[in-house]
Phi, psi and omega in degrees: 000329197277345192263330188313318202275326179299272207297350139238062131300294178288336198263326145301356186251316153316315176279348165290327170308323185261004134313291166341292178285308205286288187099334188303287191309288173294359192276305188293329191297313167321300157323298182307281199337302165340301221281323185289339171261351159268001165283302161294346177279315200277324180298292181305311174331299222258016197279341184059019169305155190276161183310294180330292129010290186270320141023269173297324176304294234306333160271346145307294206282316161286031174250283186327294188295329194301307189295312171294355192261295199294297189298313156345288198291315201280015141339267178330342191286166181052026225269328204279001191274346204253307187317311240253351182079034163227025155327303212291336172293337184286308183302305162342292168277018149099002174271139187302135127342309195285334175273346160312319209268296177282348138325324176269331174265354159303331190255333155280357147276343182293285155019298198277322184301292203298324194295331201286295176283005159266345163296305173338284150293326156298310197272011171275315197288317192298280204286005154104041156251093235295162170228002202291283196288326158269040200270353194257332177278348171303302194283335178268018151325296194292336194273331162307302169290293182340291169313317180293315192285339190279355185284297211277294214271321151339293183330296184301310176319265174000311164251352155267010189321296187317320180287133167280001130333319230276287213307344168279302167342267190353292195287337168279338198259323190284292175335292207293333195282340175284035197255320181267007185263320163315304165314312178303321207279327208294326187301301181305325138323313135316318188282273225277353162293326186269329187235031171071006208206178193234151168242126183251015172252008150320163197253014189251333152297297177337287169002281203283341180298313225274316182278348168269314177305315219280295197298329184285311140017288167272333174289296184331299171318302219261319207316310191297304197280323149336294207280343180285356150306000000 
């Protein structure tokens, strides 16, 4: 068991690396994020809406761009792992899907984390909404939906590698299954914008607990026979 944890260990230190050099993946997440939240930022500005008013969007509106921006984006993952065959080299040498699998999700959630606070901080800034007081139930929001969403789209990237598709693939097969991690974060969100604080006895953390086990749940399972397919 103590060599299980060593070798994904190693297989996390290997996907930073290769984040590190490329650069792709994260660049695009980043790139998206900016330029999409400064867009939705200028569009509701000139839009002359009233404070309230905007308030209330405002978690719509970072739920939206973040899930969209982030699947967009996670096109590029694995890209130099899928050109270079080396899923099929990992399996060769005796490592499991699954440490595969939590390795690539453990390091997109941070990715998904960091891209989750710079929207965070532009469209709060763009539409005047401070988050400054509420920043530790923001971020564990935010690291909860992360975790849920790189637990789905690993998976998916894992079965669409193979397509000259997959960047169109991903966000349509990804979206619709993001529909209850999306109620949750928009509900939760609303709670701190609106009454300042996260209620964690709401039935909407429960959601978000019950969707990240189901995705990891099933990416652990399911990963191996994607990529060996």
């Amino acid at each position: 068991m103590t060599m299980w944890w060593r070798v994904l260990l190693v297989l996390i230190g290997k996907e930073v690396r290769l984040e590190c050099r490329g650069r792709e993946f994260v660049t695009l997440l980043g790139c998206n994020a900016i330029m999409m939240a400064l867009l939705v930022g200028a569009g509701v500005s000139s839009a002359v809406l009233d404070p309230l008013t905007t308030k209330k969007i405002f978690p719509m509106l970072l739920w939206v761009v973040f899930l969209l921006s982030a699947t967009i984006a996670v096109a590029r993952a694995s890209e130099s792992e899928l050109e270079g065959r080396g899923f099929e080299g990992l399996l060769l040498a005796g490592v499991s899907g699954a440490q595969m699998y939590l390795a690539k999700v453990v390091v997109t959630t941070f990715l998904f984390l960091g891209d989750f606070v710079v929207l965070s901080a532009i469209l709060s800034a763009s539409l005047d909404q401070p988050m400054v007081s509420s920043l530790g139930d923001l971020l564990t929001i935010g690291f909860g939906s992360s975790l849920a969403l790189a637990a789905l789209v690993v998976l998916l990237v894992g079965i669409a590698g193979t397509s000259k598709l997959r960047g169109v693939l991903i966000p349509i097969l990804a979206l619709p299954l993001l529909f209850p991690l999306f109620f949750a974060g928009v509900e939760m969100t609303t709670q701190i914008v609106i009454r300042g604080a996260l209620d964690f006895g709401d039935i909407w953390p429960s959601i978000m607990i019950c969707a990240n086990a189901l995705y990891i749940l099933v990416g652990i399972n399911l990963f191996e026979v994607a990529i060996r397919d």
